[in-house]
ZAMARGU-4260 file (C-alpha; in steps of 0.2 Angstrom, whole numbers, plus 5000, padded with zeros to 4 digits):
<rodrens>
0) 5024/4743/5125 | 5015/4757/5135 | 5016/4745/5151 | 5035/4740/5149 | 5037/4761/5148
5) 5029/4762/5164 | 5040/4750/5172 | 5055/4756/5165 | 5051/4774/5168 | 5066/4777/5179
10) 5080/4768/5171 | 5075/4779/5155 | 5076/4796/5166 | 5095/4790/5168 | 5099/4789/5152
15) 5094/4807/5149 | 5107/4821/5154 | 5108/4827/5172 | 5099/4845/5168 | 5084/4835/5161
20) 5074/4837/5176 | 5080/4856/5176 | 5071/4858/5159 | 5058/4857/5166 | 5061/4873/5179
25) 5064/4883/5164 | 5050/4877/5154 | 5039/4880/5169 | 5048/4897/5171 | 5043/4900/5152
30) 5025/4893/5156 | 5020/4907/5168 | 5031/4918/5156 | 5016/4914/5142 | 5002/4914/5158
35) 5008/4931/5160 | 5008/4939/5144 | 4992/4929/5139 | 4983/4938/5156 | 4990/4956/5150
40) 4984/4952/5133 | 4967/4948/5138 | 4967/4962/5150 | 4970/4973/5139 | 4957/4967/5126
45) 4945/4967/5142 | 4951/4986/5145 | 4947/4991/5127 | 4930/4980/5126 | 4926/4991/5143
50) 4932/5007/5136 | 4922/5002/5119 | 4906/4998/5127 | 4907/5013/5138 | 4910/5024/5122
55) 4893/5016/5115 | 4883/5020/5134 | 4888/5039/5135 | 4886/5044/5116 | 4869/5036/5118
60) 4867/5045/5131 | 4875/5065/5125 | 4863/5059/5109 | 4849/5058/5121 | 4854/5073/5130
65) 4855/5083/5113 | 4840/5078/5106 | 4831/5086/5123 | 4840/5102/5121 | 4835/5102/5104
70) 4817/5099/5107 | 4818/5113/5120 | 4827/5123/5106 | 4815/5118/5091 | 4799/5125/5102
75) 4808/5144/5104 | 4814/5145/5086 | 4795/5141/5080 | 4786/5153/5093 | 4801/5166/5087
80) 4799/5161/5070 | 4778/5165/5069 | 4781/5181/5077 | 4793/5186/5061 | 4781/5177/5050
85) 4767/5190/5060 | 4779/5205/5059 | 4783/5201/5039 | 4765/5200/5036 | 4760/5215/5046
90) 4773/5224/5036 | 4768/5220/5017 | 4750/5225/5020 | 4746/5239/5012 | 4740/5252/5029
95) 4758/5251/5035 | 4764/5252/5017 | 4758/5269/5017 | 4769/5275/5031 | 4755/5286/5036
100) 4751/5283/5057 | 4732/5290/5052 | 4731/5276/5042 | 4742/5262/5051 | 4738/5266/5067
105) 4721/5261/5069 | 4725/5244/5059 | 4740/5240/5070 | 4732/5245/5088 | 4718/5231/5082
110) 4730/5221/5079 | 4740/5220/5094 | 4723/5215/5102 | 4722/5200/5093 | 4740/5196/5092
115) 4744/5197/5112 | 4761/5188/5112 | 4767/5206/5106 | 4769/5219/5118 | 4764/5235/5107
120) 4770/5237/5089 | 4780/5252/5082 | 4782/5261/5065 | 4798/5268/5062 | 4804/5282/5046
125) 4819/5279/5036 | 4826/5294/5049 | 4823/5283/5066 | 4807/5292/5071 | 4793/5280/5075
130) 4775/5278/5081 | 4768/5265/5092 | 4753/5260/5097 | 4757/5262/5117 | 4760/5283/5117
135) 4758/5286/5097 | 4771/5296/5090 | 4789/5295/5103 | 4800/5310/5105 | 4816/5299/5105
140) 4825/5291/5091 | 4832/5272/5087 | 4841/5275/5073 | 4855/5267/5083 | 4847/5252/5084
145) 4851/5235/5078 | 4836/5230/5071 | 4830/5245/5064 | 4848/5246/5057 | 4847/5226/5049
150) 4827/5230/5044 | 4834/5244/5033 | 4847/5233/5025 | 4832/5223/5021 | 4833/5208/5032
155) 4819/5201/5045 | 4828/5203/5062 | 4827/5197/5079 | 4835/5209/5090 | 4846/5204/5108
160) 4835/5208/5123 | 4836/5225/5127 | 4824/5240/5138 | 4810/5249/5130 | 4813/5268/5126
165) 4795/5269/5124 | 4790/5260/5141 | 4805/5261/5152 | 4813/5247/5163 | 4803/5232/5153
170) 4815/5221/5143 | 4807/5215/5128 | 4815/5205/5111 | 4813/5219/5096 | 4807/5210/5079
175) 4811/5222/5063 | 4805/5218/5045 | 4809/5231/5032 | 4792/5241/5023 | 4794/5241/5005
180) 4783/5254/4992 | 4766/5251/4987 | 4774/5254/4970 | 4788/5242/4972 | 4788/5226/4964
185) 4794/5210/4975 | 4807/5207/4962 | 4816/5224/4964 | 4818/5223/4984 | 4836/5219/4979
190) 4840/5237/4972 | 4824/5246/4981 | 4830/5255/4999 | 4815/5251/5012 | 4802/5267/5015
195) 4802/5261/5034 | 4801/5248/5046 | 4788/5239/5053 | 4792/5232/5073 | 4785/5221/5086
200) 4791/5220/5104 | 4790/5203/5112 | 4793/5199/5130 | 4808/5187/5135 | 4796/5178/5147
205) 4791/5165/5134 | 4808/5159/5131 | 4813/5161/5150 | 4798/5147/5153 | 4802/5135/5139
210) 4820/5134/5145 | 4815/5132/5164 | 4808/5116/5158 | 4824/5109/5151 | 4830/5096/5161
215) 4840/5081/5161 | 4837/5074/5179 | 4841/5083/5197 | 4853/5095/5196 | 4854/5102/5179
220) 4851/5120/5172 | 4850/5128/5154 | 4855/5146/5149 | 4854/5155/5131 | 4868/5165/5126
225) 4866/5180/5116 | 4878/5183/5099 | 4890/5192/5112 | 4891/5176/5124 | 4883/5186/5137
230) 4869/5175/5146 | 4851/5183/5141 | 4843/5168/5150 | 4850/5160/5165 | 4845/5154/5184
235) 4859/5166/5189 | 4850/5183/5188 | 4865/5192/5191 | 4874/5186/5175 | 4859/5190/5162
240) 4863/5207/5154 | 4855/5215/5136 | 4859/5229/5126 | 4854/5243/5137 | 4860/5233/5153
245) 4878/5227/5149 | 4883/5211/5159 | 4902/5201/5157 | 4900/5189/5142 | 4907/5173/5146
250) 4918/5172/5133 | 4930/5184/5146 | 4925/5173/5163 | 4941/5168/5176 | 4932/5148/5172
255) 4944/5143/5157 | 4932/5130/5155 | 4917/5141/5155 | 4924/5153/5143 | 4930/5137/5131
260) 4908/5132/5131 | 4903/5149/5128 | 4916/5152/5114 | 4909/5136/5106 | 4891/5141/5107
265) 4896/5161/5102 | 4903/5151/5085 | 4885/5143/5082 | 4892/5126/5083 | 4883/5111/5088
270) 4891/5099/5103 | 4892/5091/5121 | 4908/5090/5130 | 4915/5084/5148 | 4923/5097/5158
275) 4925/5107/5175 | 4915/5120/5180 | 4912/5128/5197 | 4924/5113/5204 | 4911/5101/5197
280) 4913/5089/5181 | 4897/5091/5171 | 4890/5089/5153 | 4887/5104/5143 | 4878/5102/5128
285) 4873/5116/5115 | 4867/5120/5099 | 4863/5137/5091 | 4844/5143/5087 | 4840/5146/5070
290) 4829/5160/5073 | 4840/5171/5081 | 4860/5175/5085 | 4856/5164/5101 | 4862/5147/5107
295) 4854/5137/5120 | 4864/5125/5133 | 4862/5112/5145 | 4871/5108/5161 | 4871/5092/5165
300) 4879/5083/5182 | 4891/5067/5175 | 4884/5058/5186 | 4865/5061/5178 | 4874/5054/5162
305) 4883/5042/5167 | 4869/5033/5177 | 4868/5018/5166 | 4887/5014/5167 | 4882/5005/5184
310) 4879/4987/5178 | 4894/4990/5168 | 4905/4993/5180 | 4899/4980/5190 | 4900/4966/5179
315) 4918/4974/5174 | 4922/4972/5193 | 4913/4953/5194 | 4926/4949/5178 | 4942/4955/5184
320) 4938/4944/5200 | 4933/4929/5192 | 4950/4930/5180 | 4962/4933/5196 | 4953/4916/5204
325) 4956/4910/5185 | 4974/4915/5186 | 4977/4910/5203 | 4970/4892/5198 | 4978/4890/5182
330) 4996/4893/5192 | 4991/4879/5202 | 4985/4868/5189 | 5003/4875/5181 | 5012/4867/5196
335) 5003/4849/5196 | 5005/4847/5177 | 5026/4851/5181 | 5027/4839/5191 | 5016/4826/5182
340) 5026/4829/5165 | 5043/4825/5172 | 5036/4806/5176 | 5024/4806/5158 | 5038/4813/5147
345) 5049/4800/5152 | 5035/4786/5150 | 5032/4793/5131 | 5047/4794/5129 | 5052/4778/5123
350) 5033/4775/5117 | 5034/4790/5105 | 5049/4783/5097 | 5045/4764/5094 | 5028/4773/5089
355) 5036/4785/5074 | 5047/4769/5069 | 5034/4758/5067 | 5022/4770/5060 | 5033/4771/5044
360) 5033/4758/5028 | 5047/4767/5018 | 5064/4757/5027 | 5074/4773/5022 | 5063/4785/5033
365) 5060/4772/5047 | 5081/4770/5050 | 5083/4787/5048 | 5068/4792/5060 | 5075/4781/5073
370) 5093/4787/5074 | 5087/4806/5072 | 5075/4803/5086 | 5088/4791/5096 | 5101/4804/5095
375) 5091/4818/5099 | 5080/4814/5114 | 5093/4803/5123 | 5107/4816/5118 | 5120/4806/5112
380) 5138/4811/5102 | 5133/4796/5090 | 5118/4786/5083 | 5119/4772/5068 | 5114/4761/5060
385) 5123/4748/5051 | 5119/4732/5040 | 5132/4715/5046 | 5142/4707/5033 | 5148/4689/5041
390) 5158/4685/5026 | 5169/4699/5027 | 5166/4703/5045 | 5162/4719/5043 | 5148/4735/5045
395) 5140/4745/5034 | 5136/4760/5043 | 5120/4766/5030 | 5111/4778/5041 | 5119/4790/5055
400) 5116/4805/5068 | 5132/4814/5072 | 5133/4828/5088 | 5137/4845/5079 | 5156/4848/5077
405) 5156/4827/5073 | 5161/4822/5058 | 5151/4809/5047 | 5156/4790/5046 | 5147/4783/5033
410) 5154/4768/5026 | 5161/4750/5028 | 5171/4749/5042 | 5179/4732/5050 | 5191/4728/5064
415) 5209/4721/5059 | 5216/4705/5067 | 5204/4695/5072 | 5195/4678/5063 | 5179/4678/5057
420) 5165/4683/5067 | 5176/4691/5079 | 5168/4709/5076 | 5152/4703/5080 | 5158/4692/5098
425) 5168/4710/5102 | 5152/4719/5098 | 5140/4709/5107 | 5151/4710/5125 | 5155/4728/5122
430) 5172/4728/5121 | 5183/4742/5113 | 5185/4743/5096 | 5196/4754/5082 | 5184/4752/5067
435) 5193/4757/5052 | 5183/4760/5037 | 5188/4748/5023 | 5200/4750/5003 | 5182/4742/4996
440) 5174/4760/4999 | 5189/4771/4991 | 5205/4761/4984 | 5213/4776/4981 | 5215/4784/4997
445) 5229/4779/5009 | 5227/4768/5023 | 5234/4781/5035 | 5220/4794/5029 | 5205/4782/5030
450) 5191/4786/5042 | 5189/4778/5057 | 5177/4776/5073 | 5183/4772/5090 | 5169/4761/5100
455) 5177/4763/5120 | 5171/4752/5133 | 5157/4758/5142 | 5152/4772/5132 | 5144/4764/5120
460) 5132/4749/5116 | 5129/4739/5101 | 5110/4732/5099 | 5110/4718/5086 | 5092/4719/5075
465) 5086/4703/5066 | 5074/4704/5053 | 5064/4691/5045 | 5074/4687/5030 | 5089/4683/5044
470) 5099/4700/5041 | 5109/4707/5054 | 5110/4725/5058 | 5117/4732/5072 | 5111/4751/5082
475) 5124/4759/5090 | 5122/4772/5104 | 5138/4781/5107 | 5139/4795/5122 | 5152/4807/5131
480) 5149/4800/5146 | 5146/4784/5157 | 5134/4773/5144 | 5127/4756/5144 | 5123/4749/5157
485) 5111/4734/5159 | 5095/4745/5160 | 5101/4755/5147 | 5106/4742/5136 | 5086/4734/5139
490) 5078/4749/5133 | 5089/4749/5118 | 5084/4732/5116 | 5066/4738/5116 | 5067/4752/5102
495) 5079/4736/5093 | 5064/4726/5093 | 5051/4737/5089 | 5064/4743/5076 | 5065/4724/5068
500) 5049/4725/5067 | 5045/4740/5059 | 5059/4734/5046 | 5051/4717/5043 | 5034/4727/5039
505) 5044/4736/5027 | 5052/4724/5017 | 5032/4717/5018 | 5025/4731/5013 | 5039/4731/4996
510) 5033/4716/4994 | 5015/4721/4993 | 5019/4735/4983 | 5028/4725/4969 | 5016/4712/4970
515) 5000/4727/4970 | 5010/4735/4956 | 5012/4719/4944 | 4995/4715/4947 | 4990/4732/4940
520) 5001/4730/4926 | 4993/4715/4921 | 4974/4722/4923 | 4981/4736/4914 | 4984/4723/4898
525) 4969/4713/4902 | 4957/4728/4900 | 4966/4736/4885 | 4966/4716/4876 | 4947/4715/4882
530) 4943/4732/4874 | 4952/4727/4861 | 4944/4712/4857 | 4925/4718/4860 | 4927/4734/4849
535) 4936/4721/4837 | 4924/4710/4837 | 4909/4723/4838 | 4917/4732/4822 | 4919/4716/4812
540) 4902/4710/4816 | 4893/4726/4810 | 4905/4730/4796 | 4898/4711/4790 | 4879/4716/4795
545) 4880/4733/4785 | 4890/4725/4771 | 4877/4712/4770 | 4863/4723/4772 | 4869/4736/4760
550) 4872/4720/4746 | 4855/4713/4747 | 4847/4726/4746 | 4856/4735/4734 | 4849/4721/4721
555) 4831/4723/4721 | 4834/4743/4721 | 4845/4741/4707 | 4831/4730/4700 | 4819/4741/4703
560) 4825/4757/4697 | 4831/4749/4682 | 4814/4744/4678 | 4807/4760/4682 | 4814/4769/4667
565) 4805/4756/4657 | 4789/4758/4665 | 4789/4777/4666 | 4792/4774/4643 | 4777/4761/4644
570) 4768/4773/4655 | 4771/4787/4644 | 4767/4777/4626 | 4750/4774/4634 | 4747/4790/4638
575) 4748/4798/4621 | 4739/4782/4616 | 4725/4788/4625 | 4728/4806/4619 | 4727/4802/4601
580) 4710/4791/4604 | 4703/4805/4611 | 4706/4813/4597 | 4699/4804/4585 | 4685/4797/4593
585) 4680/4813/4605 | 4664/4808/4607 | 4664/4791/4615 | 4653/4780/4618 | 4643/4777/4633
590) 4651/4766/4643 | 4670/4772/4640 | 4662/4790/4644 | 4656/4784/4661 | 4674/4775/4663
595) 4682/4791/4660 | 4671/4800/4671 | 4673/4788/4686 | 4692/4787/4685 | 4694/4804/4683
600) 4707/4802/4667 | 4714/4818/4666 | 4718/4820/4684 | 4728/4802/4684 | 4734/4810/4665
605) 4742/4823/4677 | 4749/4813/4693 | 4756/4797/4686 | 4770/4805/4680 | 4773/4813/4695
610) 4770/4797/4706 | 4785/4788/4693 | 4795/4805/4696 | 4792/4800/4715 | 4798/4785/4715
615) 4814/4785/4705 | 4819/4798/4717 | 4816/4788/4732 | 4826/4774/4722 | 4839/4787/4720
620) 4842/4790/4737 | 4841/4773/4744 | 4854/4768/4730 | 4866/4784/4738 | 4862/4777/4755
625) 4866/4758/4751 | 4881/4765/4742 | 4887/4774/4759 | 4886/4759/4768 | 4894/4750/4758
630) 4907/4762/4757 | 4908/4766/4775 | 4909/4747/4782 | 4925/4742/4774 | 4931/4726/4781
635) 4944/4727/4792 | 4960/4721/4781 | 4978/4716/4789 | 4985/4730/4779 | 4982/4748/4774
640) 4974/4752/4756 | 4974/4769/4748 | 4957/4779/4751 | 4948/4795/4745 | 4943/4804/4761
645) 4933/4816/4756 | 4921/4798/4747 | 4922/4793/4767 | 4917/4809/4776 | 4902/4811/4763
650) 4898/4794/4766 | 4896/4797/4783 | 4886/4812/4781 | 4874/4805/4770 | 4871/4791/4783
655) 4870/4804/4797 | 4858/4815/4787 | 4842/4809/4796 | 4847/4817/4811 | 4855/4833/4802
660) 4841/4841/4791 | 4835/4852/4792 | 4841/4861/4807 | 4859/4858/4805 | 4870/4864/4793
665) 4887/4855/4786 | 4898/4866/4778 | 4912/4858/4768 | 4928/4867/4766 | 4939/4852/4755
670) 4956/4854/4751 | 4965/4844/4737 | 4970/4830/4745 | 4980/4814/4740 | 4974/4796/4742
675) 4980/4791/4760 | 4986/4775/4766 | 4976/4770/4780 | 4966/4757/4787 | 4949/4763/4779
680) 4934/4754/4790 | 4944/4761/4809 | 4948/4778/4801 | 4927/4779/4794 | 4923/4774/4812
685) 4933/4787/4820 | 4926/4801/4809 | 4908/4795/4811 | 4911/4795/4830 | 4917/4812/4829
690) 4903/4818/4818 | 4889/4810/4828 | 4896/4819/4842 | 4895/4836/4835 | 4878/4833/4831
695) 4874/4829/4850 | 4885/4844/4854 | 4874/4857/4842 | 4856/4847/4848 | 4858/4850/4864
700) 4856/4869/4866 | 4843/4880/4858 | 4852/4892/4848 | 4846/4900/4829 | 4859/4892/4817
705) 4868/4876/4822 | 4883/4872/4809 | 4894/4859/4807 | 4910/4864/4799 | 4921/4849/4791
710) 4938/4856/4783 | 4952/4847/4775 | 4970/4851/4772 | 4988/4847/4772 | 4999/4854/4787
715) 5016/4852/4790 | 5027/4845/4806 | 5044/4844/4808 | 5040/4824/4810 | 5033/4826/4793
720) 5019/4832/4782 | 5001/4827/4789 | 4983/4827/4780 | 4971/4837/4795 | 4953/4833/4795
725) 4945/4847/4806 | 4929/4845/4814 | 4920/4859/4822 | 4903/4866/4832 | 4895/4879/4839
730) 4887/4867/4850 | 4890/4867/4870 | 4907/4868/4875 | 4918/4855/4882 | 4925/4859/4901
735) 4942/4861/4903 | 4940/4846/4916 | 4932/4836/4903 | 4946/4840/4889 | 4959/4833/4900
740) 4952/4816/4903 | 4941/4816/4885 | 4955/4803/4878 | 4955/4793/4893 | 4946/4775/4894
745) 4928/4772/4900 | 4928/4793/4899 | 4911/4794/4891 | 4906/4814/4884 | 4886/4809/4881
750) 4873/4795/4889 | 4873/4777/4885 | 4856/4779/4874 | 4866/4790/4861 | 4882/4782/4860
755) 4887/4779/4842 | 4897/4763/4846 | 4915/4771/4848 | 4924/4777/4861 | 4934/4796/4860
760) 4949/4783/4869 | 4948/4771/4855 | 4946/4784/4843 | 4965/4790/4851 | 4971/4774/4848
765) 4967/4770/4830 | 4972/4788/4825 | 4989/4790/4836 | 4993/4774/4840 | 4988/4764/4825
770) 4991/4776/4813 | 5003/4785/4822 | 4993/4803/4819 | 4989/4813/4830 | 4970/4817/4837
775) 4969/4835/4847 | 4952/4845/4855 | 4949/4864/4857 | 4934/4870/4866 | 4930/4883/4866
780) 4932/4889/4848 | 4934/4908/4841 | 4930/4905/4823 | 4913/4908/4814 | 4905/4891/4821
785) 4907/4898/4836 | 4892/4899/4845 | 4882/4916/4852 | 4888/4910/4870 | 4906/4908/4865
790) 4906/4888/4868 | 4909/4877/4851 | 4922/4862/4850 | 4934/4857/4836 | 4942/4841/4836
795) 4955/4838/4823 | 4962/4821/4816 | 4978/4822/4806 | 4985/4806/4798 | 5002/4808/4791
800) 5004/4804/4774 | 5016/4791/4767
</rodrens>
């Protein structure tokens, strides 16, 4: 088929319209349409993959670039923080506690020698008057100090840069802690005013060196900022300022930029921001010191920062060149497969639709497929299909594609005036033909009204399709334009063949079907009869064993326990026999002495009772359990006799008690119930099946008490009143899976070691079908047999009774 395409390849591009080939500019239009939304797309994922990567570079980086200035940060706030720790110390011991300089001085003018990070130390009065240990007591005053102001108010303070009153034109860092009364306990410091305050000046250097060494590659440069934002360390000289020495803060500079960093650090925040200053884009990271009303900042060049954004942007640059050769190439590729398509869609064309006809079994679906696909692809006004009647000469159009704004022409439709056979000879040469549909379809509408369908010469063709069982069809093609011509008309004889043949493999594959679905019917039957028979034949075969069984030997237990009453009497006289020779003669002579003593009379006195009692119970119970059997295998009559139930489920139970006691329980909840009509052995088997099941159920999980629960009762349908035997466990559960097949043949709930000889499918049969009751399971079950793990099963039997 795929060769006769080929060849015919041309004469099927003519059947199409004029503007197939232009389908293919558009599509080719829509193509690079969908090429270039798919590049944007991907360019724009690319752009925010790039953007996202380089997000993940520079905050690694700003992270890295904090953690140095923190480092440089955390080395000034603990050098500043032991000089308070000193100062503190200095100030609680009890010399400077005094507030006497006799006293203090000496201690602290030692103490500056071994403390050298301080430059002198100073002991100030409530009233701003102060000693020190460079000139002893100073003529001036500090009262308008900061720190001797925030030492007052109780608080450890370190002080903004400022000049030495006491040693002029020296810039030193004042740290004040407040003096507190020898008296004075710590607890009342709260509501106590200090006596004093104790001071160290420090030098600025320390802090000038530690952030010299900040630095984040060539370039950069670090500055602390006092709580005013003016620079108190800086490279720029000319902008450092302190209290006595005021310089601009930088909160008022003409860099908006500048002003914007400083007013973050002024506000103790924590940070690093891109921006502009001095014409230059840097980094500026800051955080504030802990110790003091200082921050600390870090200028960095961007391009120090941004330093490992270099293979990024390299491999970003390598991309976007690699995708414009992509796009260029997939343009190409865009053209060539064009071109190529125009030449395969025609060649599939016809391959695709012989393919969908013949792929399909259902004979609806294939005629439909092929005048939906017919009518579409080869864009016709009309396309159907129509079964031939010779003896009426006529069509019967069945299946039909119809051009929107068409209307419909299903029907039987024939040609008038002709003899028999003539609308096939006109059909076959193309002729034009008024087909007017037929009185068979619709008596009642007039002639005049009738559908009809005009065939006009050359716009239409007619290709007859021959099944196997020699009926005619015929598929028509009908266009608005010029139309079948000899080429045309081969190709429509080619989808007609393939057509016939999709249509024989239908009607085959009916045949099949009809054929698969008697056979299934008739395995169906076999295998019900078989089951039938074997558990027929299995039932009557151990009904006649137990039965036999239970009879022989319920004769020599009868026998036996008959003739134990006697024995037990005889037993008994001899006994008192031998009590009442024992009384008279109570000393015996030698021999019967030594009789007595090696028999051990009184102990066999004792225990031969016992032993009889022994055995007529053991009688006993082998009589309850012969009678059982005997009442359990009924034989299986032709018609239904009356029966006690309750007789049967206790002659189940005491068949089943070996595998009950004494770890299962049966609780009996009995009901009064009438006789029931039933068949007795198939109804006995059914409840011991059930039963045996439940015991499996209870036996197979480890839980403290395992009950059986066997209820009877009368319940009423609206088909009529019903005696229900309910069954239930607090065994393991049935899955819902297994509950909806549990009924169905072969569908077996336990291994074939433990079955019990009845299936749950049988058991179906003889209680709904045979007895027309009904047979139902619930897993799992809320009641008191329900197990601690919520599982259990109930399974109820209800016979109706008549």
């Amino acid at each position: 088929m795929r060769s006769f395409a080929r060849v015919k390849w041309s004469k099927l591009t003519a059947i199409l319209p004029a503007g197939f080939k232009g389908e293919y500019d558009v599509r080719y239009k829509i193509a690079l349409l969908i090429l270039g939304v798919t590049v944007l797309a991907a360019s724009i994922a690319a752009g925010i993959s790039y953007q996202s990567v380089r997000s993940l570079i520079i905050n690694k980086s700003e992270r890295n670039a904090l953690l140095e200035v923190r480092e440089r940060a955390n080395k000034i706030d603990r050098w500043i923080g032991t000089r308070k720790t000193e100062i503190e110390i200095l100030a609680n011991t009890p010399g400077v506690r005094s507030m006497n300089w006799s006293v203090a001085g000496p201690y602290l003018k030692s103490e500056i020698n071994r403390l050298q990070e301080f430059q002198h130390f100073a002991l100030i009065e409530p009233d701003g008057s102060y000693f020190t240990t460079k000139v002893g007591r100073a003529l001036i005053n500090v009262s308008d100090r900061q720190h001797f102001k925030k030492a007052m108010a109780g608080e450890v303070y370190v002080s903004d840069p400022t000049i030495s009153r006491t040693i002029k034109k020296q810039s030193i860092v004042p740290i004040s802690a407040p003096v507190w009364s020898n008296s004075g306990k710590s607890i009342y410091k709260t509501v106590e005013k200090p006596i004093g305050v104790m001071n160290g000046a420090i030098k600025i250097d320390r802090v000038v060196e530690v952030v010299g060494k900040l630095e984040y590659g060539a370039g950069t440069y670090a500055f602390v900022l006092n709580s005013q934002g003016v620079p108190i360390v800086h490279p720029d000289a000319r902008l450092m300022g302190n209290i006595d020495k005021p310089a601009p803060s930088l909160l008022e500079s003409a860099d908006a930029n500048l002003a914007n960093a400083a007013r973050e650090m002024v506000y103790q925040k924590t940070g690093i921001l891109l921006t502009q200053i001095n014409d230059a884009r840097v980094y500026v990271a800051y955080l504030p010191l802990e110790q003091a009303e200082w921050s600390i900042a870090l200028v960095i060049p961007r391009e120090n920062l941004e330093k490992e954004l270099l293979p990024l942007n390299i491999m970003a640059a390598t991309a976007a060149a690699l995708a414009a050769a992509a796009i260029l190439a997939a343009v190409a590729a865009l053209k060539l497969f064009v071109l190529k398509s125009i030449r395969t869609r025609a060649e599939a064309l016809l391959h695709r639709l012989t393919g969908r006809i013949r792929a399909c079994l259902e004979l609806d679906r294939i005629l439909e497929t092929t005048v939906d696909e017919l009518g579409t692809l080869l864009k016709l006004d009309r396309a159907i299909f129509g079964w031939y009647d010779p003896r009426q000469d006529t069509v019967e159009f069945c299946w039909e594609y119809c051009r929107e704004g068409l209307s419909g022409r299903l029907g039987i439709f024939g040609a008038r005036g002709g003899p028999s056979g003539d609308l096939a000879a006109r059909l076959h040469r193309c002729e034009t033909i008024l087909l007017h549909q037929t009185a068979a379809d619709d008596g009642e509408t007039p002639e005049c009204d009738r559908a009809h369908l005009e065939l006009a010469d050359s716009r239409y063709a007619a290709v007859p399709v021959l099944t196997q069982n020699n009926r005619l069809g015929y598929l028509f093609a009908c266009a608005n334009r010029r139309f079948a011509t000899p080429d045309e008309v081969e190709i429509l004889e080619a989808i007609a063949d393939s057509l016939a043949i999709a249509i024989s493999q239908s009607q085959l594959h009916g045949q099949i079907q009809d054929e698969l679905k008697l056979l299934e019917e008739v395995l169906a039957k076999l295998r019900r009869t078989e089951e039938h028979l074997v558990q027929s034949e299995r039932m009557a075969i151990v009904g006649q064993l137990a039965a036999g069984i239970a009879r022989e030997i319920n004769n020599p237990i009868n026998f036996i326990y008959g003739r134990l009453i006697h024995v037990n009497d005889y037993i008994k006289d001899l006994l008192d026999i031998i009590r009442v020779y024992r009384e008279q003669y109570p000393e015996p002579v030698p021999g019967v002495a030594k009789k007595i003593e090696t028999f051990d009379l009184d102990f066999i006195s004792e225990d031969l009772p016992q032993i009889l009692n022994s055995l007529k119970i053991g009688t006993d119970r082998i009589r309850q359990i012969v009678l059982a059997l005997r009442n359990f295998s009924f034989p299986d009559a032709d018609s239904k006799e009356r029966v006690n139930l309750h007789e049967s489920i206790d002659s189940i139970l005491v068949l089943l008690a070996h595998r009950m006691e004494p770890k299962i329980l049966a609780v009996k909840d009995y009901s009064n119930l009438p006789p029931i009509l039933c068949y007795p052995g198939k109804v006995s088997q059914v409840l011991a099946n059930i039963l045996s099941n439940a015991i499996d159920a209870v036996s197979s999980i480890e839980i403290s008490d395992r009950v059986i629960t066997i209820k009877t009762g009368i319940v009423e349908h609206s088909t009529g009143r019903f005696i229900a035997v309910s069954i239930a466990h607090n065994g393991s559960r049935i899955s819902p899976e297994a509950q909806q097949r549990i009924f169905d043949p072969f569908c077996r709930t336990k291994s074939f070691k433990n079955f019990t000889g009845l299936g749950l499918s049988v058991c179906y049969k003889i209680i709904v079908e045979l007895h027309g009751g009904r047979l139902s399971v619930q897993s799992p079950v809320s009641c008191q047999t329900a197990s601690e793990t919520g599982g259990g099963a109930e399974f109820v039997v209800e016979l109706p009774i008549v």
